[in-house]
KOLMARLUM-411030 format. One record per residue: residue number from 1; residue in one letter; x, y negated, z of N, C-alpha, C, CB in turn. Coordinates in steps of 0.05 Angstrom, whole numbers. Glycine has a CB too. Layout:
# KOLMARLUM-411030
+-----+---+--------+--------+--------+--------+--------+--------+--------+--------+--------+--------+--------+--------+
|   k | r |   n.xx |   n.yy |   n.zz |  ca.xx |  ca.yy |  ca.zz |   c.xx |   c.yy |   c.zz |  cb.xx |  cb.yy |  cb.zz |
+-----+---+--------+--------+--------+--------+--------+--------+--------+--------+--------+--------+--------+--------+
| NUM | A |      X |      Y |      Z |      X |      Y |      Z |      X |      Y |      Z |      X |      Y |      Z |
...
+-----+---+--------+--------+--------+--------+--------+--------+--------+--------+--------+--------+--------+--------+
END
This chain:
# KOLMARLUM-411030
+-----+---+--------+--------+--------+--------+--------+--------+--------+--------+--------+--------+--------+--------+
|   k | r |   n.xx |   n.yy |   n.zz |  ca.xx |  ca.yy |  ca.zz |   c.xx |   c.yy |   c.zz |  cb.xx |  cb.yy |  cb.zz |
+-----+---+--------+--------+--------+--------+--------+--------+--------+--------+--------+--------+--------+--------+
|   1 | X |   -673 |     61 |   -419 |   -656 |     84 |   -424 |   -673 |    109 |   -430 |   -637 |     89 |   -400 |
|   2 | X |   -669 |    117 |   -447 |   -681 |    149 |   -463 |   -673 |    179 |   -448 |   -664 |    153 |   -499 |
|   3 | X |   -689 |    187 |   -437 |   -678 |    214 |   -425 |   -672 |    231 |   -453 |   -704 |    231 |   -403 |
|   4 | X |   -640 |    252 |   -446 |   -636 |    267 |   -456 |   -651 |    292 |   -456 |   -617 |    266 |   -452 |
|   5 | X |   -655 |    308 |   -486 |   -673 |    338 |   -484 |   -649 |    347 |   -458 |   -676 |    365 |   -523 |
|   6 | X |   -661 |    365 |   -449 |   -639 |    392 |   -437 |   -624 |    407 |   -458 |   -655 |    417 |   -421 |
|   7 | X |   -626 |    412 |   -485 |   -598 |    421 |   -494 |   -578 |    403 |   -498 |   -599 |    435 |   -516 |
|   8 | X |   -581 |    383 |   -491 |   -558 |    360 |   -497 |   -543 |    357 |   -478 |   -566 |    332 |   -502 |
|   9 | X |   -564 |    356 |   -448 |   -550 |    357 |   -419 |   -523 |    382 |   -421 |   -577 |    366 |   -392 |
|  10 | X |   -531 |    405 |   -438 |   -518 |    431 |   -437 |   -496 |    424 |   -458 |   -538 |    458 |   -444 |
|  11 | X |   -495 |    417 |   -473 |   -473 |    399 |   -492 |   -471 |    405 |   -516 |   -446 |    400 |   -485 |
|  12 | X |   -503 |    417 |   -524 |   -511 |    423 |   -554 |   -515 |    400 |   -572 |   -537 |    438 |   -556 |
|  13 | X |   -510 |    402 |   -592 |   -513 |    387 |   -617 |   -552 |    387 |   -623 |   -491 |    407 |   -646 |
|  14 | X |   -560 |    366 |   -645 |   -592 |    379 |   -649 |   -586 |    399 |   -672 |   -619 |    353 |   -660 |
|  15 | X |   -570 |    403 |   -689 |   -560 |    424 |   -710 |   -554 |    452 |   -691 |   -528 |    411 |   -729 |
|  16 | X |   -544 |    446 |   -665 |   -532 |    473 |   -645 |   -550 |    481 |   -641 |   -518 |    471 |   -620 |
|  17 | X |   -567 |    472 |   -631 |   -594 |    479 |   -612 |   -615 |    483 |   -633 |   -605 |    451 |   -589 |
|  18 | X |   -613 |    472 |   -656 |   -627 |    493 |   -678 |   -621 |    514 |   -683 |   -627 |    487 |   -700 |
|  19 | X |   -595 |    522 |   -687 |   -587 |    548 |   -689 |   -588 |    570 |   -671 |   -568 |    547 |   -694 |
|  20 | X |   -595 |    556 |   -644 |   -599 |    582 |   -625 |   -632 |    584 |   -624 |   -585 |    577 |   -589 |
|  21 | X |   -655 |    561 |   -635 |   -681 |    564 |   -634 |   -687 |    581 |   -652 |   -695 |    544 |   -636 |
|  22 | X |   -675 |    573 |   -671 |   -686 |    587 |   -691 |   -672 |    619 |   -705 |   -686 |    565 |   -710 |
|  23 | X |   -657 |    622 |   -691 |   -646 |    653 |   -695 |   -658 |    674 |   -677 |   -615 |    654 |   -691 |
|  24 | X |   -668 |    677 |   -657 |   -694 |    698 |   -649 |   -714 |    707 |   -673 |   -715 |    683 |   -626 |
|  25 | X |   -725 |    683 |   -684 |   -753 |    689 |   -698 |   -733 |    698 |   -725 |   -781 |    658 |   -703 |
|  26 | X |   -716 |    695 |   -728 |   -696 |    704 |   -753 |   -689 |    724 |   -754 |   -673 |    693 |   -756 |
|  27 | X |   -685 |    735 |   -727 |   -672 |    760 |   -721 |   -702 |    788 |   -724 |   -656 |    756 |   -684 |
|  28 | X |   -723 |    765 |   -711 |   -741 |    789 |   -716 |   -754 |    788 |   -744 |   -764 |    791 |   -694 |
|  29 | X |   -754 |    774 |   -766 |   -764 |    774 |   -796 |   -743 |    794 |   -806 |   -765 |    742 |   -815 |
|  30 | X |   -718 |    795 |   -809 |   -699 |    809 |   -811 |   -702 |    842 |   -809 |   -685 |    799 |   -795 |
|  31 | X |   -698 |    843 |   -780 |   -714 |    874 |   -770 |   -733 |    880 |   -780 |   -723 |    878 |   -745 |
|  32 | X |   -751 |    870 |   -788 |   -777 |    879 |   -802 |   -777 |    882 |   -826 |   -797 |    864 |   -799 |
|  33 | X |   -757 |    869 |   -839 |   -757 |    869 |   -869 |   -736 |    886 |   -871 |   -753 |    840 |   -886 |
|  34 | X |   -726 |    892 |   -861 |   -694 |    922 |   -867 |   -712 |    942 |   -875 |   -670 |    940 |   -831 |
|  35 | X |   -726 |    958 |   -879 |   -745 |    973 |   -893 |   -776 |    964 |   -888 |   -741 |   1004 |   -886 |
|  36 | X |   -782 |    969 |   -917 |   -810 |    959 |   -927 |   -828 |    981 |   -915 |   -813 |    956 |   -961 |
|  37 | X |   -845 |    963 |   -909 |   -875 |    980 |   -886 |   -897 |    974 |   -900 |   -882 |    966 |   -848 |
|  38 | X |   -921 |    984 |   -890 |   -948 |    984 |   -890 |   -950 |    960 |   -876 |   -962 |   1008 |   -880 |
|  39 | X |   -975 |    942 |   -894 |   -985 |    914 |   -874 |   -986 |    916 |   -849 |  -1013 |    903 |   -879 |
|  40 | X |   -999 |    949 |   -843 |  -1004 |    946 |   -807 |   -973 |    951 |   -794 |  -1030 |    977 |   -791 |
|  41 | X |   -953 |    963 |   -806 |   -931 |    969 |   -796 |   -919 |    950 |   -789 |   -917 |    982 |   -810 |
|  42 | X |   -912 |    929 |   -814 |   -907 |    907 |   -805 |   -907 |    888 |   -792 |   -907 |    902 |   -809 |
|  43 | X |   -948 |    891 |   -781 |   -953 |    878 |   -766 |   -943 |    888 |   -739 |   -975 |    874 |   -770 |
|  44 | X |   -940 |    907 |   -736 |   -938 |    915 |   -713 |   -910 |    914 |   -703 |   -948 |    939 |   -712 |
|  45 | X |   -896 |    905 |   -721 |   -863 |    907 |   -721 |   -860 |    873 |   -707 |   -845 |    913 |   -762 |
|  46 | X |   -886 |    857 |   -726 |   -876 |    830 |   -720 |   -890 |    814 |   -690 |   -883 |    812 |   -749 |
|  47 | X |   -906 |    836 |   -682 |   -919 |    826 |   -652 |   -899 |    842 |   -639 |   -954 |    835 |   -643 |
|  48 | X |   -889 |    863 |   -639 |   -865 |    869 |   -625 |   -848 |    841 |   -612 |   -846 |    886 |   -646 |
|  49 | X |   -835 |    843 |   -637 |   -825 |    816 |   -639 |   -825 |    797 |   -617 |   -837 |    805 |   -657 |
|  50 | X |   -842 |    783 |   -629 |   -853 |    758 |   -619 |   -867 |    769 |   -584 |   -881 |    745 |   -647 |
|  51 | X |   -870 |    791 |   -575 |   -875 |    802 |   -552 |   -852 |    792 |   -539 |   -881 |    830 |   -551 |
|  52 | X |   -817 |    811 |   -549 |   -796 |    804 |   -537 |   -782 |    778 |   -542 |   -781 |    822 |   -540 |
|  53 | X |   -800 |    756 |   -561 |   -791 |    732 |   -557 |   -800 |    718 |   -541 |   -790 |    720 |   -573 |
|  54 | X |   -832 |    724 |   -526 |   -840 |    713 |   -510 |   -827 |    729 |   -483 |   -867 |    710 |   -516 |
|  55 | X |   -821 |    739 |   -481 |   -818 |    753 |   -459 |   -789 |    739 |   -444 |   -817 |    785 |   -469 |
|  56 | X |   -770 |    726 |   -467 |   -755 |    705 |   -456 |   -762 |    689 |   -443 |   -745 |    695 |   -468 |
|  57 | X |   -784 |    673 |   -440 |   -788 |    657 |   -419 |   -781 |    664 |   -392 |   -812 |    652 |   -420 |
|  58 | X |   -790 |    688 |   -387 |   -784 |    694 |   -356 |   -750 |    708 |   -350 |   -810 |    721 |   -347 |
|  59 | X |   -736 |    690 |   -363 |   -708 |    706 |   -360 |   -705 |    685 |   -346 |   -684 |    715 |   -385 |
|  60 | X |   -668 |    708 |   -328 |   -654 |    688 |   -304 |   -641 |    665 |   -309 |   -633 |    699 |   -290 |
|  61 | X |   -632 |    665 |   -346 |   -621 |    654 |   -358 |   -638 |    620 |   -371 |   -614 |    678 |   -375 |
|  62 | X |   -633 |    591 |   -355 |   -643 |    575 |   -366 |   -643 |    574 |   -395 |   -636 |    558 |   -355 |
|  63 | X |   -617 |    576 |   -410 |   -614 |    573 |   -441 |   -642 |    596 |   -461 |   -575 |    585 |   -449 |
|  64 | X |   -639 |    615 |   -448 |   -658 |    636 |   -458 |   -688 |    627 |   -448 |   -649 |    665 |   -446 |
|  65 | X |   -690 |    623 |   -428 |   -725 |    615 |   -425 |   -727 |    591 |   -434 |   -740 |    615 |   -395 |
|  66 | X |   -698 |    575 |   -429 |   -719 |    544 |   -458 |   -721 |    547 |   -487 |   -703 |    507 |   -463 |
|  67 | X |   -705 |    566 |   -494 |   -705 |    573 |   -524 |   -735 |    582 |   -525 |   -681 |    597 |   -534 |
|  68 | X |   -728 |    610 |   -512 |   -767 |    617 |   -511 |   -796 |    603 |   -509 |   -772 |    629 |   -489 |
|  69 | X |   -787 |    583 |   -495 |   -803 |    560 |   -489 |   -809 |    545 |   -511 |   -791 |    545 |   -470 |
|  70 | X |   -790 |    539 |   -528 |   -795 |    519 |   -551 |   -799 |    540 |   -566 |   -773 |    496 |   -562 |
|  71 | X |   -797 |    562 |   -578 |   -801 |    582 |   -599 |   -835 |    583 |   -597 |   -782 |    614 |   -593 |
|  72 | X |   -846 |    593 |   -573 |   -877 |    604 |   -565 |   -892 |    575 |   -570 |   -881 |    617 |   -526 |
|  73 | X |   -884 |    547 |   -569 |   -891 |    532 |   -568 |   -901 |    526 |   -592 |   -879 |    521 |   -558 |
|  74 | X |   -879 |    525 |   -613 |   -883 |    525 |   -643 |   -904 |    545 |   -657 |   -856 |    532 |   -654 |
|  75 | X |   -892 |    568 |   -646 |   -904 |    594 |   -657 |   -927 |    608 |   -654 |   -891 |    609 |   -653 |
|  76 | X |   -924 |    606 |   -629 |   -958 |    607 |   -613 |   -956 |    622 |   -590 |   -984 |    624 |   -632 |
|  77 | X |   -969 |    622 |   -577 |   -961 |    646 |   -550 |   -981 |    679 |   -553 |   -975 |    628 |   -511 |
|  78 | X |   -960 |    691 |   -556 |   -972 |    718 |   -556 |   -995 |    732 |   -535 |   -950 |    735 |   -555 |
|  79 | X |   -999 |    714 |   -509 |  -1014 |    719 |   -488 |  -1031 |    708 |   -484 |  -1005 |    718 |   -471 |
|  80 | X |  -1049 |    686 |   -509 |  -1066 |    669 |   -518 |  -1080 |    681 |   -541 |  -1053 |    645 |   -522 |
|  81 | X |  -1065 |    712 |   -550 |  -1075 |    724 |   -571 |  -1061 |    699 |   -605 |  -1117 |    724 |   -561 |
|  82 | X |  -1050 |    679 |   -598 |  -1029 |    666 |   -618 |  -1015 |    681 |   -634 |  -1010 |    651 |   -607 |
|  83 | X |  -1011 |    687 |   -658 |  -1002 |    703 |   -670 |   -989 |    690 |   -697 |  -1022 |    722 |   -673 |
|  84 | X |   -963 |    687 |   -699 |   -954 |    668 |   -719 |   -951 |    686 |   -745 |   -926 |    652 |   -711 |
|  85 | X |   -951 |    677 |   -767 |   -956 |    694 |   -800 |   -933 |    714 |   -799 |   -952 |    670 |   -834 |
|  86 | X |   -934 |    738 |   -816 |   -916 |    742 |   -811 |   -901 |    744 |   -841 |   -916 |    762 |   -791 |
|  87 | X |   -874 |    742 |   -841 |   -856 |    729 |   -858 |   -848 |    755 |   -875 |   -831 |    712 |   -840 |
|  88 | X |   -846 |    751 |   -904 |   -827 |    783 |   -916 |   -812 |    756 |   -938 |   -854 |    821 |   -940 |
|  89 | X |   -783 |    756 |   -934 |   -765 |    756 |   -950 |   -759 |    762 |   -975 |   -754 |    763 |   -943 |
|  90 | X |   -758 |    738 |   -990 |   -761 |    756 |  -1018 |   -736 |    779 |  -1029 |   -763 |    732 |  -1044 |
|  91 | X |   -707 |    769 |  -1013 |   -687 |    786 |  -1015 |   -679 |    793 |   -990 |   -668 |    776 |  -1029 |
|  92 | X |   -693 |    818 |   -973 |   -684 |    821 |   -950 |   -653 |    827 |   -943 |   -700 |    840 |   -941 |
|  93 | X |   -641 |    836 |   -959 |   -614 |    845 |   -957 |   -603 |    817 |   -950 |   -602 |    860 |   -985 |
|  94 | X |   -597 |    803 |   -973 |   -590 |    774 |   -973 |   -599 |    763 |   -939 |   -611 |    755 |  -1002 |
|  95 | X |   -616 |    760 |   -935 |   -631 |    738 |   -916 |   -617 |    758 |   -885 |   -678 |    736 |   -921 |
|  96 | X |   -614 |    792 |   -881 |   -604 |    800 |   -865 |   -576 |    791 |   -861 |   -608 |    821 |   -867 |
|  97 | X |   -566 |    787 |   -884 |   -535 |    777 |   -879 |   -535 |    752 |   -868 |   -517 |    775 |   -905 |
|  98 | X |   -546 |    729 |   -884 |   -551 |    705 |   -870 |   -559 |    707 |   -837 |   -574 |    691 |   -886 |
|  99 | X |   -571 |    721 |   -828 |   -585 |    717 |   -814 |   -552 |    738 |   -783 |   -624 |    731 |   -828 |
| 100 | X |   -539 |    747 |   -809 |   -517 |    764 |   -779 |   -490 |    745 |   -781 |   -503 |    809 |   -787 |
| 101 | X |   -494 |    728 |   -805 |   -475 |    707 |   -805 |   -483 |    678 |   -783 |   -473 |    699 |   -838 |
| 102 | X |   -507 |    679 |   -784 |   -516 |    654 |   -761 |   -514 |    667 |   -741 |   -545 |    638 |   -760 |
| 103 | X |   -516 |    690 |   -733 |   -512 |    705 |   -706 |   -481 |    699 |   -705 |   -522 |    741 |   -705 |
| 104 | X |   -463 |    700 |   -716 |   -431 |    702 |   -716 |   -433 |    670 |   -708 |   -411 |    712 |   -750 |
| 105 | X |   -444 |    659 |   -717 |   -445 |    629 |   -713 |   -453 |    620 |   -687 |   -463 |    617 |   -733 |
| 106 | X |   -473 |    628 |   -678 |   -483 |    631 |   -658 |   -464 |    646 |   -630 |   -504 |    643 |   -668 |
| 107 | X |   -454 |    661 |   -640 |   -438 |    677 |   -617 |   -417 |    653 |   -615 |   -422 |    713 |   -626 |
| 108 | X |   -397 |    651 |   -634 |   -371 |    620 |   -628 |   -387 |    606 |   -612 |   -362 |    595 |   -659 |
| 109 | X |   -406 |    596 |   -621 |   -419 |    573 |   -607 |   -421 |    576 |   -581 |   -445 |    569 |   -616 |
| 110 | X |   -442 |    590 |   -575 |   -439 |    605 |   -536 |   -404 |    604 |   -523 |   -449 |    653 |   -535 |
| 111 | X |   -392 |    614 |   -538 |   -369 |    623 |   -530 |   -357 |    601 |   -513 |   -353 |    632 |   -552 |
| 112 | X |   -359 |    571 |   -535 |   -341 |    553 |   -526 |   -365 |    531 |   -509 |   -322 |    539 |   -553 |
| 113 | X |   -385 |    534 |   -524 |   -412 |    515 |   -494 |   -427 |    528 |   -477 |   -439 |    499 |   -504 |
| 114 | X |   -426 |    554 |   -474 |   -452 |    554 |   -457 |   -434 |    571 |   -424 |   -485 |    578 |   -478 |
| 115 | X |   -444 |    564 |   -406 |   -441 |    590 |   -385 |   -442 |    619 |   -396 |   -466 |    589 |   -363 |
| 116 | X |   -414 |    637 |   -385 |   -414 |    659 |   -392 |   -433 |    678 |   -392 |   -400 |    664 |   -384 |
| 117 | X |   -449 |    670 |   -368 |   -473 |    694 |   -367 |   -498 |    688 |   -385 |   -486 |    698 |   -334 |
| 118 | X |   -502 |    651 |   -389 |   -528 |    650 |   -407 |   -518 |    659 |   -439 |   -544 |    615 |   -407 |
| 119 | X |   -494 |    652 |   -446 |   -490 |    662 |   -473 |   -493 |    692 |   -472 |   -462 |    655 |   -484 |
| 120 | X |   -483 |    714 |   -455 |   -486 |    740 |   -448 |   -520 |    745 |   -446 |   -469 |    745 |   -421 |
| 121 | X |   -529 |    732 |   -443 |   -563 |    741 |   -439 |   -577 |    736 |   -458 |   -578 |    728 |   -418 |
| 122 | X |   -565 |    709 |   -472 |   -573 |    706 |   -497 |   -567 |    733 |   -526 |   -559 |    678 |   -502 |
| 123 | X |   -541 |    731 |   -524 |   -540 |    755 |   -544 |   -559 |    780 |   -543 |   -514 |    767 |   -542 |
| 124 | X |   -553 |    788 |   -507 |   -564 |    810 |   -504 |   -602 |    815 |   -511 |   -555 |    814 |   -476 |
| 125 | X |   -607 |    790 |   -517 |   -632 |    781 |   -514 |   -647 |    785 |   -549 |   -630 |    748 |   -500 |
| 126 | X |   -631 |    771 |   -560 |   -619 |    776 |   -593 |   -630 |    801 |   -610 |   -586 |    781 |   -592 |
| 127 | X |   -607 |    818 |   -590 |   -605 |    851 |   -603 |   -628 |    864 |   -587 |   -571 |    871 |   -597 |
| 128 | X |   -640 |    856 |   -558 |   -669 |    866 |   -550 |   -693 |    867 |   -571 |   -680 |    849 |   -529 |
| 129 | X |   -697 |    834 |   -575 |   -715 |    827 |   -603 |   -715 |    854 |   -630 |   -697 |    793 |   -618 |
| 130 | X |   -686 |    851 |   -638 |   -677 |    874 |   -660 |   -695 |    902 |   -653 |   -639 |    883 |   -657 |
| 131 | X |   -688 |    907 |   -627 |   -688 |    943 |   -623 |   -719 |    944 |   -623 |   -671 |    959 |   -587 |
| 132 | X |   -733 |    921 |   -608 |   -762 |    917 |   -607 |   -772 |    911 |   -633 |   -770 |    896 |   -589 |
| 133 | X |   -763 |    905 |   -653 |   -778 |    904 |   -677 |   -777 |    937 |   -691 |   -764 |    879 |   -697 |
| 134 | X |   -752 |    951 |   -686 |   -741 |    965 |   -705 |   -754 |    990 |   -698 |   -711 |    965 |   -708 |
| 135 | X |   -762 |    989 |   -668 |   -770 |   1013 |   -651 |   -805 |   1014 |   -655 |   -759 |   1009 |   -615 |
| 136 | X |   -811 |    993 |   -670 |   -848 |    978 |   -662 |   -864 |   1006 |   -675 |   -862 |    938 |   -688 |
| 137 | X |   -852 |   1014 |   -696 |   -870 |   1030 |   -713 |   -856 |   1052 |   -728 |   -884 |   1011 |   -734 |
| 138 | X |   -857 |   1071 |   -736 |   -838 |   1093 |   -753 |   -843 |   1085 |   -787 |   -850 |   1132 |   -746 |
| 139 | X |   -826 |   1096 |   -801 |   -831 |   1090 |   -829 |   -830 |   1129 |   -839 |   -801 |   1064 |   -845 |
| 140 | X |   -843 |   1124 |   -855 |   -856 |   1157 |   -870 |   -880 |   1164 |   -858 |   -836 |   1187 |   -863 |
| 141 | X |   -870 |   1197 |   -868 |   -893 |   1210 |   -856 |   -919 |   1213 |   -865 |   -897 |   1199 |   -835 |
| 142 | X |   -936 |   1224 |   -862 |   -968 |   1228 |   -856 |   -985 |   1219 |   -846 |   -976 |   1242 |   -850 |
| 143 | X |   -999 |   1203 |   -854 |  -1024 |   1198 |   -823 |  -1009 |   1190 |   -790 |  -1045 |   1237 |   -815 |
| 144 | X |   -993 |   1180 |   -801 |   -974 |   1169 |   -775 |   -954 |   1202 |   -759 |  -1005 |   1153 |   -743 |
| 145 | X |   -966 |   1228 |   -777 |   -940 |   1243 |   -764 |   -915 |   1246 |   -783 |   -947 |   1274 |   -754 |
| 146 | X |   -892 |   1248 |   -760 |   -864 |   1254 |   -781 |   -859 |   1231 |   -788 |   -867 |   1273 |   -808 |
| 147 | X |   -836 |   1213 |   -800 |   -832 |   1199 |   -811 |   -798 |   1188 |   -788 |   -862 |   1183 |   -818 |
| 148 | X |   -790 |   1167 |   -788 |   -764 |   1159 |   -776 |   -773 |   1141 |   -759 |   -743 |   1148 |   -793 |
| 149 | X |   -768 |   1135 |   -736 |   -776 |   1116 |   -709 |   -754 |   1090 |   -720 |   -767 |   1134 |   -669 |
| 150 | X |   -728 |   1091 |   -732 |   -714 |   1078 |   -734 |   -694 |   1087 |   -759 |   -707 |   1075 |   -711 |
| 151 | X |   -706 |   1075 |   -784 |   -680 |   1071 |   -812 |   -658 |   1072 |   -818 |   -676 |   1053 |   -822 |
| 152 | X |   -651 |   1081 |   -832 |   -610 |   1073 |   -832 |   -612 |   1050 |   -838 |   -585 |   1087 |   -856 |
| 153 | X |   -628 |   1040 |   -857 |   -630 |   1007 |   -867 |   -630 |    994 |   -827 |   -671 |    997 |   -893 |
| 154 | X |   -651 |    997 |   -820 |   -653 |    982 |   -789 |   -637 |    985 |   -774 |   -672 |    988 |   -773 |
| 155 | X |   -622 |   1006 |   -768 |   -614 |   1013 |   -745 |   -581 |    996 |   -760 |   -619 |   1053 |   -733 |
| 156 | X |   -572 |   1000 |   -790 |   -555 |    987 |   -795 |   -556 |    947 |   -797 |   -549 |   1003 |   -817 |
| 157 | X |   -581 |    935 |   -797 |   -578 |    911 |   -790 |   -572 |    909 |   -752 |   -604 |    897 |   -801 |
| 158 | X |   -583 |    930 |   -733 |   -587 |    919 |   -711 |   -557 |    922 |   -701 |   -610 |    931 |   -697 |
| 159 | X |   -539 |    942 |   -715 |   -518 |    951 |   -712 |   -504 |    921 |   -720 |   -514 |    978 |   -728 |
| 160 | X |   -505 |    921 |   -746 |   -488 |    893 |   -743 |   -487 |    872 |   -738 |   -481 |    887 |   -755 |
| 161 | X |   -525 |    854 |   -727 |   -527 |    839 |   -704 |   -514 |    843 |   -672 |   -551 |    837 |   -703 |
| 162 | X |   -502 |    860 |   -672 |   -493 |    869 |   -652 |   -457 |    866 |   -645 |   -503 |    894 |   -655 |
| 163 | X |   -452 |    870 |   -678 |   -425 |    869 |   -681 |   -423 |    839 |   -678 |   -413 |    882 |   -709 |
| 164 | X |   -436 |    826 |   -692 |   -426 |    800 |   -699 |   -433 |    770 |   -667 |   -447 |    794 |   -734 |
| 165 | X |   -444 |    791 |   -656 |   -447 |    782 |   -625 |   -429 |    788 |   -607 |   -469 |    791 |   -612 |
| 166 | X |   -412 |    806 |   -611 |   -391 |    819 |   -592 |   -373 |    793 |   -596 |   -377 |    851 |   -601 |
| 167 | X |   -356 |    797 |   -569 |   -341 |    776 |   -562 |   -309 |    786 |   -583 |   -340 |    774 |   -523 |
+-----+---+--------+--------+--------+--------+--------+--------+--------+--------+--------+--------+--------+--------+
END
């Protein structure tokens, strides 16, 4: 007899449990690509990131620290100095929608499998990633003074990863 992964024990599909792995690192290519940055901006947008994706591991929430768990695994661990490429979209607009339509997808999903509080930690976990990418670096400015801490382009994807997570 074959032991089951743990998202199966939880009553995920392997298509389900793709969709909740792989929408963190989605959520933060997204945020980063809602306005175009400087290489270092970006970079700094996408270790954000990947900071508050690792940083799921240590949640109260099992669903959230095994997601984290298999994401850092793949990706690399940010506390090993691991640093996975970072991604620009050839149509960021496009790929933000996709990416708040798998969140909508993602929210049903929780709704009807998971414990109320890990789906709740999960979302909330989601739109953390967002605010941590969107907050990483400012866009404009001079020599790093003046410029916007947060876009209308950004602050309107994190806005509607947000919407599309609400119950």
């Amino acid at each position: 007899m074959t032991e089951l992964p743990l998202y199966a024990t939880w009553g995920f599909t392997d298509s389900e449990w793709g969709l909740l792995v792989g929408l963190p690192q989605s959520v933060l290519v997204a945020a980063s690509a809602a306005t175009p940055d400087s290489t270092r901006k970006t970079r700094a947008e996408a270790e954000a990131g990947v900071v508050a994706i690792s940083d799921g591991r240590g949640s109260a929430s099992a669903l959230v620290a095994e997601v984290a768990n298999q994401i850092v695994a793949r990706a690399g661990d940010p506390e090993l100095g691991e640093d996975p490429p970072v991604i620009a979209p050839s149509d960021p607009v496009a790929y933000a929608a996709d990416v708040v339509s798998r969140a909508a997808e993602a929210n049903a999903l929780l709704v009807t499998k998971a414990e109320q509080a890990d789906a709740e930690t999960y979302k909330h976990w989601l739109v953390e990633i967002a605010e941590s990418v969107v907050g990483a670096a400012s866009t404009g400015g001079v020599l790093g003074i003046g410029g916007e801490t947060v876009t209308d382009a950004e602050r309107a994807f994190r806005d509607d990863l947000a919407e599309a997570l609400a119950d």
